[in-house]
Structures are given as C-alpha cells and as structure tokens.
PLY file of the C-alpha trace (Angstrom):
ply
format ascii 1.0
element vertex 524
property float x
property float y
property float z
element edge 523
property int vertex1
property int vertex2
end_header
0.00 0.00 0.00
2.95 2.42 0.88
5.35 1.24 -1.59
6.16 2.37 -5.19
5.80 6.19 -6.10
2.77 7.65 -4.92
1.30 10.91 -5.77
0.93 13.20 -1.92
-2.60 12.91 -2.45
-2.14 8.93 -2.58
-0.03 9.00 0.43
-2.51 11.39 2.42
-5.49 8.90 1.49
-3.22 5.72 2.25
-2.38 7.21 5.86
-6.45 8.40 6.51
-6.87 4.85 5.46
-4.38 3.75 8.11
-6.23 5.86 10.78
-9.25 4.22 10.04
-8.21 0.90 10.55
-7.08 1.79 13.64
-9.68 3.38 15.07
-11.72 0.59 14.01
-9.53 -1.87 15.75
-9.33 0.52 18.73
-13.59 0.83 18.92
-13.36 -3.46 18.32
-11.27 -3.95 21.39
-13.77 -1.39 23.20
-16.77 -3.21 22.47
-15.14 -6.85 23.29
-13.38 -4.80 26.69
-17.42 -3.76 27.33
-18.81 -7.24 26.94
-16.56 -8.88 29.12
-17.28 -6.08 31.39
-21.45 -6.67 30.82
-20.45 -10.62 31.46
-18.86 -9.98 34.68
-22.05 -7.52 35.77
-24.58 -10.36 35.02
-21.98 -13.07 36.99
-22.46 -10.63 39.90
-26.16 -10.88 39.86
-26.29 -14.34 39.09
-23.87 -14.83 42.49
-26.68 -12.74 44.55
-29.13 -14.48 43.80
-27.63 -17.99 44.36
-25.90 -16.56 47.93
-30.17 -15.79 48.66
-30.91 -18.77 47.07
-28.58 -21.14 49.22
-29.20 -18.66 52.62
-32.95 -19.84 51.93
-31.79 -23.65 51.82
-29.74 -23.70 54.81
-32.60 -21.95 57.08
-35.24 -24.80 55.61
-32.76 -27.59 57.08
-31.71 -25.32 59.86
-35.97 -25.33 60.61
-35.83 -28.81 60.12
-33.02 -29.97 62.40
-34.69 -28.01 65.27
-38.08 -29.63 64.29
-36.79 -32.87 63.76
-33.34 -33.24 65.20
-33.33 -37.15 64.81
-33.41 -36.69 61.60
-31.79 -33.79 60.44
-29.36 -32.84 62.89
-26.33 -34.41 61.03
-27.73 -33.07 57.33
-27.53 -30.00 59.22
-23.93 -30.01 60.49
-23.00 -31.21 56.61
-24.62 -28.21 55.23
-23.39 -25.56 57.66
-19.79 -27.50 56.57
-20.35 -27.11 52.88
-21.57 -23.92 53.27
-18.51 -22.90 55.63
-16.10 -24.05 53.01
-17.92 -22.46 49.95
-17.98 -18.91 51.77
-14.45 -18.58 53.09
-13.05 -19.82 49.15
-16.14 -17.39 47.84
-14.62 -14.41 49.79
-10.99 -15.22 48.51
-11.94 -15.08 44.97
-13.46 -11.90 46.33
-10.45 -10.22 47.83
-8.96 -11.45 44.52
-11.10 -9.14 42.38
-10.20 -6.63 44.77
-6.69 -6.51 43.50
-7.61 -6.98 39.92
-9.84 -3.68 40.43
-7.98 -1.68 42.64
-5.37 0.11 40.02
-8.64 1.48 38.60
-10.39 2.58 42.01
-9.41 6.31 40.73
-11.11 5.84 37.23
-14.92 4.78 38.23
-17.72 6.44 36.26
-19.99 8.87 37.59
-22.40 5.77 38.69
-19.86 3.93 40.39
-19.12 1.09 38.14
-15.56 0.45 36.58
-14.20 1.69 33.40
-14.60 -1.34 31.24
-13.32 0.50 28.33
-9.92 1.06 29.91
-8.95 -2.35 31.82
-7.24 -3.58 28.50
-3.79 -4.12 30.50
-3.32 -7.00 32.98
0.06 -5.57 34.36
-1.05 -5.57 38.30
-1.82 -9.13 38.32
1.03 -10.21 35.63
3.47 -8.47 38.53
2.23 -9.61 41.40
1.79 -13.20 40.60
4.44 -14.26 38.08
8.26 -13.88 38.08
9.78 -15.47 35.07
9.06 -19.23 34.48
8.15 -19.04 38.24
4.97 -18.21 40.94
5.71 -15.05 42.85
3.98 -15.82 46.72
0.94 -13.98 46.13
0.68 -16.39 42.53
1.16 -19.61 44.36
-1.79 -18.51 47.39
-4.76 -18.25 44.31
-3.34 -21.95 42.90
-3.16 -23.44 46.93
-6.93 -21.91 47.73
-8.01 -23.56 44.79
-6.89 -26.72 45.95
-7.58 -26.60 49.37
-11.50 -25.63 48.30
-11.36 -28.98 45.80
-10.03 -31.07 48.91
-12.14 -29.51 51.36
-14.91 -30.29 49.66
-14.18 -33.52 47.91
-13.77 -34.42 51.80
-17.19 -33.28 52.35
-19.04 -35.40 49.58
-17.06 -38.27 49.79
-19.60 -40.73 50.73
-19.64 -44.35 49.50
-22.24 -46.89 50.26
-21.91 -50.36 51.75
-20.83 -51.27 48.03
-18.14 -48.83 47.99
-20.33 -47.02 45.66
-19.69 -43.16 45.10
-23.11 -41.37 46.33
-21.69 -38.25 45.15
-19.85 -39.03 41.74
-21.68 -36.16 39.68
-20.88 -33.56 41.83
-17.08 -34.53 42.83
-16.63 -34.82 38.79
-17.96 -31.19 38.78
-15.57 -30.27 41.52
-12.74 -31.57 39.71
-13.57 -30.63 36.04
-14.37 -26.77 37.40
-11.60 -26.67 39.74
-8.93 -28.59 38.33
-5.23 -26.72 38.92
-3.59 -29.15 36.58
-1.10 -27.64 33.57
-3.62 -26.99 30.73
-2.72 -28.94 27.35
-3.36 -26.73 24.19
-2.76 -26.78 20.45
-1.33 -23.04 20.54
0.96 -22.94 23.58
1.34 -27.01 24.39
1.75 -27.34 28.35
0.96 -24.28 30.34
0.60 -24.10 34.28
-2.87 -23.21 35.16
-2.66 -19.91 36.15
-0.46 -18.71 33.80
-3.24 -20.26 31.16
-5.77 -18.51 32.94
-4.39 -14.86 33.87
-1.34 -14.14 32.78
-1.30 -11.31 29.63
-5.15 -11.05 29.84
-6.68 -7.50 29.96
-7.75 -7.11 33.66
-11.78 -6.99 32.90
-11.25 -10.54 31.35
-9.76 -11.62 34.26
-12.38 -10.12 36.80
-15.29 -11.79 34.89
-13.17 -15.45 35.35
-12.94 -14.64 38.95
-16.88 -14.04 39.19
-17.33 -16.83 37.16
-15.45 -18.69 39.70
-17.55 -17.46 42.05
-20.83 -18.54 40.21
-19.21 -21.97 39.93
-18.60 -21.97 43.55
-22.44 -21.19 44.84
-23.92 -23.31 41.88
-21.96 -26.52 43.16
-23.59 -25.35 46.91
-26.61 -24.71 45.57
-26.53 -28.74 44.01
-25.45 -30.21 47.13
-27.59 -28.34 49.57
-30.74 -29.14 47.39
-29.54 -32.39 47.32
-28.79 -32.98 50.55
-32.70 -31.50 51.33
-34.87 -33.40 48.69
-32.36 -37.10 49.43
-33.66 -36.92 53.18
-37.49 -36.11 51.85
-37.89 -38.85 49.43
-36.21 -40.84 52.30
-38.44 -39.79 54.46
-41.25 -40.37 52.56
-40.09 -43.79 51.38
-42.74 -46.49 53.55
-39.08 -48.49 54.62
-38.22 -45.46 57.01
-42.27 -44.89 58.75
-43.23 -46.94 62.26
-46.64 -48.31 63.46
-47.18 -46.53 66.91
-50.14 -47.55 69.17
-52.14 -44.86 70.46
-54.43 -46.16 73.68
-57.08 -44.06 74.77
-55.39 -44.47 78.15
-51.90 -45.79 79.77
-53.51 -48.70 81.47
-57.10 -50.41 81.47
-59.29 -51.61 84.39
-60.08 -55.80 84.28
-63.08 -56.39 82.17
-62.48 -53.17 80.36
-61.98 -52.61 76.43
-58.75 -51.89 75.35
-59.30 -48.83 73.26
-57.00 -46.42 71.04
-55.50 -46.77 67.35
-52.13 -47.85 65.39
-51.12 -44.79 62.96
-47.77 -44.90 61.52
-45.13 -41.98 62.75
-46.09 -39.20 60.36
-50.15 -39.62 60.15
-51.92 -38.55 56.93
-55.33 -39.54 55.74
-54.61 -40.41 52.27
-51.82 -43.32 53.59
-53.97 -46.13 53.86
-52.08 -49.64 54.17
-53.53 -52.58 51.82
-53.32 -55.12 55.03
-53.07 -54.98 58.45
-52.19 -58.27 60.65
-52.35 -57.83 64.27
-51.81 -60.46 66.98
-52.07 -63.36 64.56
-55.07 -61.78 62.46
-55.82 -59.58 59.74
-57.92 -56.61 60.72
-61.20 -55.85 59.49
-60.78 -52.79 56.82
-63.66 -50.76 57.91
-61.58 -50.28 60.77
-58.91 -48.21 58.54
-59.70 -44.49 59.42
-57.84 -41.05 59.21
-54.11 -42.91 58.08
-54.58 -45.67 60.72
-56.07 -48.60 62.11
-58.90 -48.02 64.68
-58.73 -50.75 67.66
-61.66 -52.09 70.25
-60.87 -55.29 71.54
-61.43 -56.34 75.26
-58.51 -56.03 76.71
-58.18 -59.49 78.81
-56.63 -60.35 82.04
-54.92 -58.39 84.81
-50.91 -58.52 83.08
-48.89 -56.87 80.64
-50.23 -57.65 76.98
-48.41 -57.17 73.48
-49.23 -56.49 70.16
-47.70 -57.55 67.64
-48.42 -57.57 63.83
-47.09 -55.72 60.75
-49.14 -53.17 57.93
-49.06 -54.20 54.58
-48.28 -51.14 51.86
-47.71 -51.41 48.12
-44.61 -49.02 46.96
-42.77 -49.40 43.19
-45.36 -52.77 42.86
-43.82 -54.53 45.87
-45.33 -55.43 49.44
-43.53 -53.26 52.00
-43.84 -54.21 55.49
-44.06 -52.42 58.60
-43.44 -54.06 61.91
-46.20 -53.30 64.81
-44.32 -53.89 68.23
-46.03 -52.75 71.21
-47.77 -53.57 74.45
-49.80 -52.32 77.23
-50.73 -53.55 80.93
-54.05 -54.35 82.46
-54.38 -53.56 86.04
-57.71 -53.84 88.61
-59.41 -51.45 89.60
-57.70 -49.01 91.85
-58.76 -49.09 95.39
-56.12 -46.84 97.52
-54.31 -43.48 95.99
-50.51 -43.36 95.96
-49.22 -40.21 97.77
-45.49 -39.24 98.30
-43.81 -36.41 99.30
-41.16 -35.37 96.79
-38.34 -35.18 99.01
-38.51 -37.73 101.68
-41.25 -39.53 104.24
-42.33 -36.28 106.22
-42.72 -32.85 105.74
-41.15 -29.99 107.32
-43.09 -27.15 109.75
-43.33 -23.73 107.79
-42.19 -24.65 104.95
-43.56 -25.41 101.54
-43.07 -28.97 100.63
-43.60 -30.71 97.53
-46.12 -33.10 97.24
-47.31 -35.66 94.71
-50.90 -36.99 94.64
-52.45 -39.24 92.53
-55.11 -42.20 92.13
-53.31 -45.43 89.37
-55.63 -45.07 87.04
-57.62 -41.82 87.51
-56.62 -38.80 85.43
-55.35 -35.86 87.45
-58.13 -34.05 86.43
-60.59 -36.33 87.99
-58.66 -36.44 91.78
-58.76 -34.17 94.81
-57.09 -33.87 97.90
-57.27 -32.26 100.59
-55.96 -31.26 104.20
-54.76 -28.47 106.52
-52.19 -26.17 104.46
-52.04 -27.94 101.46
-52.79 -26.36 98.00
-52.81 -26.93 94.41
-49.50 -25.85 92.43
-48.95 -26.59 88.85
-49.37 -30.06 88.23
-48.96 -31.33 92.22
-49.22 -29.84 95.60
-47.75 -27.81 98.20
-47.90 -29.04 101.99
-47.08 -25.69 104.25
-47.87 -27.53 107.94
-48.23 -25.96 110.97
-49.13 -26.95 114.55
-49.41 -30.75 115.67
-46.94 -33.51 115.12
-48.76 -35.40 111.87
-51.09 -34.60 109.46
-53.84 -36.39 107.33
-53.98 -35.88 103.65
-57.82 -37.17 101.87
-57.58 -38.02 98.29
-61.00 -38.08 96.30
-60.88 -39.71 92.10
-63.68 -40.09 90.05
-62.75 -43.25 87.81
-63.98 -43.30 84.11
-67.39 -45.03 84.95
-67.95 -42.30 87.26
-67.82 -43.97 90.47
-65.74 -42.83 93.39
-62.61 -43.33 94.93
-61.10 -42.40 98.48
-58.18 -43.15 100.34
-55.99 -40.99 103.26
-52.79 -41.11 104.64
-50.76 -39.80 107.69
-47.40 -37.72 107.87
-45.03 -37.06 110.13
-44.33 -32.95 110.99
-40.96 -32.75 112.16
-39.20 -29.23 112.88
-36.09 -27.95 110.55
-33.14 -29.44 112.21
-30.66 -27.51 113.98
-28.22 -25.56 112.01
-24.51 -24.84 112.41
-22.43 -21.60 112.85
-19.67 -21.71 109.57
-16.92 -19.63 108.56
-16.76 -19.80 104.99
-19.11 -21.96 104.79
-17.44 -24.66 106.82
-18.52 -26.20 110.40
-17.11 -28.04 113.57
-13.83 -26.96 114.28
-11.35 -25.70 111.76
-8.09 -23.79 111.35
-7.70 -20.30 109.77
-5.27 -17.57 109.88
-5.89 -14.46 111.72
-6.50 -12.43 108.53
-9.03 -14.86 106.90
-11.00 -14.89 110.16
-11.09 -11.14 109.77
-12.28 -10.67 106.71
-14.27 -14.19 106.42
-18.04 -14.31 106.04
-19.89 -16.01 108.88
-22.94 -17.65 107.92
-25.69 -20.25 108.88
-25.57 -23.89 107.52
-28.60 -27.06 106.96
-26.38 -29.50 106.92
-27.51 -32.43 104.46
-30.86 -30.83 104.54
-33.07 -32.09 101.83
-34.11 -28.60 101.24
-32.30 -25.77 99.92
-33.09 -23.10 102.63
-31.80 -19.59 102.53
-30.65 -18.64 105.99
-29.86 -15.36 107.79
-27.64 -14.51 110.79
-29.08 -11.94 113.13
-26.42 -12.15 115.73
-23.75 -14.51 117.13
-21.17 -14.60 119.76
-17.80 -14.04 119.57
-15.24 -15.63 121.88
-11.03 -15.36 122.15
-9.70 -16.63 124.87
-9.03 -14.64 128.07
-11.12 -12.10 126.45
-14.37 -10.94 127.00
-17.67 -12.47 125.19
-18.42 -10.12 121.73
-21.93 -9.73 120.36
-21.90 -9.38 116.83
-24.69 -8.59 114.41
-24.93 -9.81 110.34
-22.53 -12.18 108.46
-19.05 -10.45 109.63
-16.98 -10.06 112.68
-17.01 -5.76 114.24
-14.11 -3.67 115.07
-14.52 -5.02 118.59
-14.45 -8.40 117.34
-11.50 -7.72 115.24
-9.84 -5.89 117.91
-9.99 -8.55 120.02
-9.06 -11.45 117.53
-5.78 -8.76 116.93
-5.00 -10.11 120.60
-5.17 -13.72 120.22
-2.36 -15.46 120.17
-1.19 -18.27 118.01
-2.47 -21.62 118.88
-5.58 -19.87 119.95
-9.14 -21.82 120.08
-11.62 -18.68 118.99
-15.65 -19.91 118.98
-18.19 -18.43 117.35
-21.79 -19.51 119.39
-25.29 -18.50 120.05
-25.98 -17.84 116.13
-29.25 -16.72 115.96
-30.32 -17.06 112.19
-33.38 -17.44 110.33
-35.22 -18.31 107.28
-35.39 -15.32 104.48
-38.69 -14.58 103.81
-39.97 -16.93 106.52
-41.57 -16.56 110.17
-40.80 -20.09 111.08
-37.97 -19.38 113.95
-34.89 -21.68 113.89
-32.84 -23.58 116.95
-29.80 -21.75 118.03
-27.16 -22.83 115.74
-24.29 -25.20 116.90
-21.22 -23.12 117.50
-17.63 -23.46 115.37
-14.40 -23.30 116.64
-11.30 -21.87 114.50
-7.73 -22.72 115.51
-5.50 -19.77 114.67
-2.54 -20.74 112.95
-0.61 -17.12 113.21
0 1
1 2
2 3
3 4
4 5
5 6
6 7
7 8
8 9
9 10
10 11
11 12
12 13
13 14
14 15
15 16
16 17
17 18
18 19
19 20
20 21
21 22
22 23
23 24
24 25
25 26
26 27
27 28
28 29
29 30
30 31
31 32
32 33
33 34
34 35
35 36
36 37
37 38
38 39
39 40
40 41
41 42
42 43
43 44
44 45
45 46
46 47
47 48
48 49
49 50
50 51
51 52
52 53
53 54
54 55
55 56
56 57
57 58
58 59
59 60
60 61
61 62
62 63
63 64
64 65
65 66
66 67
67 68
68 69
69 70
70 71
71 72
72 73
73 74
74 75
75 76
76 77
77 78
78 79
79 80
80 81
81 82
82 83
83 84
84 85
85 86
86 87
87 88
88 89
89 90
90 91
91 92
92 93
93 94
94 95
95 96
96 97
97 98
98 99
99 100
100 101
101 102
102 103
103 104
104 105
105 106
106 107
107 108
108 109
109 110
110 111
111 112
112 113
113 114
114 115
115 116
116 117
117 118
118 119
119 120
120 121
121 122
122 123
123 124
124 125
125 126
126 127
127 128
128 129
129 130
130 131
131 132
132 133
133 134
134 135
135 136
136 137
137 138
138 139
139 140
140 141
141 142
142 143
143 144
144 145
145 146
146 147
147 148
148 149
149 150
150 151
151 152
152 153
153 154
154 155
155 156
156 157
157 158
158 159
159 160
160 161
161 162
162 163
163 164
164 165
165 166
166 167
167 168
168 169
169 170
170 171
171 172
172 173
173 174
174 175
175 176
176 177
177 178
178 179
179 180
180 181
181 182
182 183
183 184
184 185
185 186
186 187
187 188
188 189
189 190
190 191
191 192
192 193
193 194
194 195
195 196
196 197
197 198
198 199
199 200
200 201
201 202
202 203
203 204
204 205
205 206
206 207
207 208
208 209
209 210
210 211
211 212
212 213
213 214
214 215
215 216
216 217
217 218
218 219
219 220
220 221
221 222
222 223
223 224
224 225
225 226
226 227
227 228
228 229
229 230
230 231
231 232
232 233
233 234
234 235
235 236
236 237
237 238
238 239
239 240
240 241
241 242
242 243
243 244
244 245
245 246
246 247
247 248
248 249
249 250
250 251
251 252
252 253
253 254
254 255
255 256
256 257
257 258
258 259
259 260
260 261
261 262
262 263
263 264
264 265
265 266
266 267
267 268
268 269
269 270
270 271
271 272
272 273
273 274
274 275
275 276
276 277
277 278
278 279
279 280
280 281
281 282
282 283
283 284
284 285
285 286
286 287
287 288
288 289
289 290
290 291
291 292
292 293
293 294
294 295
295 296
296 297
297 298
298 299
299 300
300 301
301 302
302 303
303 304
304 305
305 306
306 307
307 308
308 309
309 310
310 311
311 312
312 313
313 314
314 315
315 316
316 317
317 318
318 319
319 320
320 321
321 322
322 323
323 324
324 325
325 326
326 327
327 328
328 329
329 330
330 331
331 332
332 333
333 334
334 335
335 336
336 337
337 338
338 339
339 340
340 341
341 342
342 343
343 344
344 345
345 346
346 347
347 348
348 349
349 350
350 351
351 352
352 353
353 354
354 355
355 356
356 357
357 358
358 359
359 360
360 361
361 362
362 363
363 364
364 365
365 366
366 367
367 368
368 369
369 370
370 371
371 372
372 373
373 374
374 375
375 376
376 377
377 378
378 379
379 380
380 381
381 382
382 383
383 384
384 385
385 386
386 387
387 388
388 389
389 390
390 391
391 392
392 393
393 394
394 395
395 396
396 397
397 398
398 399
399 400
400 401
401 402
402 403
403 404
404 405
405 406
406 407
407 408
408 409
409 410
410 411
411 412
412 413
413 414
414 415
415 416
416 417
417 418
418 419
419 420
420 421
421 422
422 423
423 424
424 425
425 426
426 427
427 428
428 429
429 430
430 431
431 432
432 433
433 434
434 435
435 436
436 437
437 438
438 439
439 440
440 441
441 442
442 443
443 444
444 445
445 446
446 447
447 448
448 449
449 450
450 451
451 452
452 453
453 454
454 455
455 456
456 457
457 458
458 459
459 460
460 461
461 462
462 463
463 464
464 465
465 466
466 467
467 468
468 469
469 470
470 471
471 472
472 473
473 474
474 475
475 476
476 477
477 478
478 479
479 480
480 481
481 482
482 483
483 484
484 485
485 486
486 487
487 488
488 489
489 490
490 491
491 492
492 493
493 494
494 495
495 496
496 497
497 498
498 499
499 500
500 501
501 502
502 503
503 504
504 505
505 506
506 507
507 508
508 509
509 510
510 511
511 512
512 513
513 514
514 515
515 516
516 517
517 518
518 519
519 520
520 521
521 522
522 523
C-alpha cells in the first residue's frame, strides 16, 4: 500500500486509510473490553441471587433440624460444613477481584461502576503473581486456595455406600472438572501451568469476569449439594421403609373387664396413607376399621398382666409389598382401690415450709382427683404441703374413675421441725483452722447440713469468743471492730468460737434452733 511512487494525495489517502483501521480496531477492542465487562455484571447478579438462594436452603434444614433433630441434625452439620467451606473460598476469589480492580479505584464512572473501556492491560496481576518461568507468593496462594476448596470439599461429599459405591460421583466430577489446577494442554501454547493459562497477559476486565465466574461456579456446586442434601432426606423420608406403626391407647392402662381402646397410625399420620393389610396379633384386621391414616382398635382387653401387640401393615410401593413391623404392648391392672401419695423429698414434711407433694389415684386422670388437708394447696401439676401446729397430718384423696364412680383413700405424715443448724466460717462447720486475717475478713454464715431442702438462711447475731477475752456480740454475716480488735490479741495456737448464732429463714416466720457453734484454731 505504501510502496512504489505515490502521488501526496495517494499518500494522504493511504495514511487516513491507516487511521481508520485503527480506530476501528481501537472501537473493536472497546466493544469486546465492554462485553466482558457486561459478562462480569450479570456473573455478579447471578452470584446474589444464588448466595439468597442457598441462605434460603440452609434456614429450611436449619428449621428442620430443630423440628426434627433425629433426623436432620447431622444433614444440618454437613450443610453448615459445605456452606462454611464455599464462603471462606467465595470471599478469597473476592479479595482477589479486589486486587484486579484496585489500580482502577481512581477511574470509576460517575455511577460507580468500573471503566470497562480502559482495563485492556493485565500488568497488576502479571506483577504480582508471576516472576519469570516461576509463581511469585501472592501467585502460588490463588493456585493453593483452589486446591484446598477442591479437597475440602471432595472431603465433604465423599460418601460411599456399603458397596463402595460413590453417592456423590456427579458432583465430585464437577468439583474436579471446574476446579482442576492441573497444567492446561493446548494446540497453541502445548503445556501451560494453570494460572499462567488462565491470567497471565489477559486484559484485567477478562480476568475479573473469570474470577466471578469462579464465584458462580462456587455457589452453583452449593446450591446442588444443599438441594440435594434436602430433597435425598425427603424422598427418604417419605419412602414407607423409614415410617413406624405406633399404638395410640385411649389411656396408659385399662381396668379388668375393660376394652382396650385407642389406634395404630404410623409416625407421620396422613389420611390419604392407607395400608392394603393390616395383621395384628395373629389376624388380619377388618378394613372398615382403617380411618384417618390408621387402624382403629376395640378389643377387650383381657386379664390383669402386661399384653403385646404384635403384627405388621401391609403397603404397596414401586409394585412390591412393604412391610411395617407393629411392636407394642400395654398392661391391664384392677381397679384401683387406695391413691398413691409421696412427698417429693422424703417420708415427712417440714413445719413452715412449703413442701412438695405428689398426689395421685393409678388409674384416675389428674383431672378427675382431689385432695385435701390443713395447708395444702394446688401448684402446677402437684401440691404444696405448708404444715403448721401438731406432730402429723392427714392428707384425703378423692378420684372419680372413668365409669364415674368414686374413689377415696388418706394417709398420715409425720411434721418434724427444721433441724438444727450450724455456725460456719466460709461456709465450713465443727472446728477448723484459719489464719488471723481470713478470720477477719471471712463471712460467717448459717448452715442445713444435708438438709433435703435448699433453705436460705440469715444470721441476726452470734457470739464471739477469744480466749481470756471478754464475750463479743456481733450482728450480720461479719466479725465488728470489737471483734476484730480482740481477735488482733489472740495469740497463736488460739481456740476462737463463734456460738449462740441466731439465724433465720429469708422470707420466713418459722424461727430456727440456736445454731451449733464453730471453733477456728489460729494458725498465726
């Protein structure tokens, strides 16, 4: 085009020519610079969606593990795992595209977003990740994330069944075809390391929209297994091999002569599962009886003793019988004829203070019983004995049984009063050895000794005694300057006792023996 002997005008046209072309390859690499730029954009959104997308699957087997923690407790741990893994190497790739973007942090257009048009140069990354035929540091950490993501999670889907058949063979291939750090084979360049096949010499927008596709890559193979993971344990779930017959009696336990009533319904009940057979006890139950997803049972329910049941349902899945095992039993008792009463703690109760007291009649439901006596009340699902005066008390017990006749029984306790408590320092009794300065500054306090009850005491006063020295009253939980004073005196050696403790029970009028002195040995 320039050679031979051209007229000026000829050159002038041959150079606008020139000019042309290059502008046109100038808008060209524009245009492809602003589609990898639109690529990365919809990556971005694409990633947003699937991070919702996922959040949304983890809270559905997050609901489910605290509904149904049998079952999905350890689906739960796997997908907080998975999901673990996929957000740390997510955030990486992230703090990758950081670096890619940040030479261009002082070019961003008036909305914000990068200029497309002028990442054409790859020089940050080329020069911070490759030296020669080598991996500068920050070059070597992208190429060991990737692999620690592909072993993390090839770690986490590894699962193999009695066989030694791979569970999870499509999605490991998809973890190792997508994040596969092996040198790249190519007709152009033969063997090239990964990276450098990837990144290096690439115009810095291409590079950002591999990253994000990375990124997509990384949430759509969490996306797969978290769906997975959900829908496996519903189909097994609703697979007939994984449900169990439960009997449901009317009652716990059935009077001689009575009819055993109640139902068998399998563990998740739904009217539309209705099984083609039921065999119970040796024979096969009358379908009329099959109501609301189970079996409806009234039988008599035969001698005073514990009785089983034992049969199986009968369900059709894929064209093949499945069977269902029904293992349970019940007990017949007589009629009841005395109530059992017992106190909580032990065989009495204790003067001015609550006790707790259990009442019932075998066989009566606790909203058809009734008992009564001086200071005794209802509290939640038992009773509270408060006694006073006297040395026993009678408790009466009225039930109504389910035929509506009456029941009535009584019973005696012993009142005894709290027991005598003992003077402690530091919360130890009897006789003990201190130093002078922890018996000044310890805390002297009132102690129920194996008491059954857990009784918060108060010292009003106590005595205070060194030897040779006069008799100190002191009032509260610590020694007084004259107390002190005198303990400065004591000598080595010295048996001090602490008597006369008068204490009582916080928010109680119920007064309290003197409590049984303690005597502290001074060792300095």
């Amino acid at each position: 085009m320039a050679g031979g002997k051209l007229s000026p005008r000829q050159k002038m046209i041959n150079l606008m020519y020139l000019v042309l072309m290059a502008m046109l390859a100038m808008n060209m690499s524009k245009e492809v610079l602003t589609a990898f730029g639109i690529m990365n954009d919809k990556f971005v959104e694409n990633n947003t969606a699937s991070t919702d997308r996922n959040a949304n699957f983890l809270q559905t087997i997050a609901q489910k593990a605290q509904d149904e923690p049998e079952q999905y407790s350890v689906i739960n741990s796997k997908a907080k795992n998975i999901s673990k893994t996929s957000n740390e190497f997510y955030a990486f790739l992230e703090s990758v595209k950081g670096d890619i973007t940040k030479p261009f942090q002082d070019k961003l257009k008036p909305d914000g977003s990068l200029p497309y048009e002028a990442m054409d140069k790859g020089d940050a990354i080329d020069e911070a990740w490759f030296k020669g035929d080598k991996l500068k540091p920050a070059g070597q950490a992208v190429v060991d994330a990737f692999n620690k993501y592909k072993t993390d999670m090839f770690k986490l889907l590894d699962n193999k069944d009695a066989k030694g058949k791979q569970l999870n063979a499509a999605l490991i291939a998809t973890l190792n075809k997508k994040f596969n750090t092996d040198e790249v084979t190519s007709k152009e360049n033969g063997n090239k390391p990964w990276l450098r096949y990837h990144f290096e010499g690439f115009p810095a927008i291409a590079s950002l929209a591999k990253m994000s596709s990375f990124q997509s890559d990384v949430k759509s193979l969490e996306s797969e297994v978290l769906s997975g993971l959900l829908s496996g344990k519903q189909a097994s779930a609703l697979s007939f091999n994984n449900y169990r017959a439960i009997v449901v009696p009317e009652k716990t336990a059935f009077f001689s002569g009575e009819n055993f009533k109640g139902r068998i319904v399998l563990g998740r009940v739904d009217a539309s599962t209705k099984p083609n057979k039921v065999i119970l006890n040796g024979k096969e139950v009358d379908a009329k009886n099959f109501k609301d997803g189970g079996v409806v049972l009234d039988f008599p329910a035969g001698a005073v003793g514990d009785r089983d049941l034992k049969g199986k349902f009968v369900f059709m899945e894929n064209g093949k019988p499945v069977e269902v095992a029904i293992e349970s039993s019940y007990a017949v008792i007589p009629k009841p004829n005395s109530a059992t009463i017992s106190a909580d703690k032990m065989n009495v109760v204790y003067r001015g203070i609550p006790n707790p007291m259990t009442i019932s009649f075998a066989g009566v439901a606790s909203n058809k019983t009734n008992a009564s006596a001086p200071g005794l009340r209802k509290s939640g699902k038992g009773y509270i004995m408060t006694p006073g005066k006297g040395r026993e008390i009678t408790i009466t017990v009225n039930g109504t049984l389910s035929d509506g006749a009456k029941v009535s029984d009584r019973k005696k306790f012993r009142i005894k009063d709290i027991p005598r408590p003992a003077a402690a320092v530091s919360k130890k009794t009897g006789i003990l050895k201190k130093s002078r300065n922890s018996l000044k500054s310890a805390t002297i306090s009132a102690e129920l000794e194996d008491f059954v009850f857990d009784l918060n005491l108060k010292v009003g006063t106590f005595k205070f005694k060194v030897p040779g020295k006069a008799t100190i009253t002191c009032n509260g939980s610590r020694l007084n300057s004259r107390a002190k004073a005198a303990l400065a005196g004591a000598k080595r050696g010295d048996q001090i006792t602490i008597f006369d403790m008068k204490a009582s029970i916080k928010g109680s009028n119920q007064k309290l023996k003197p409590a049984a002195p303690v005597i502290i040995e001074l060792t300095n």
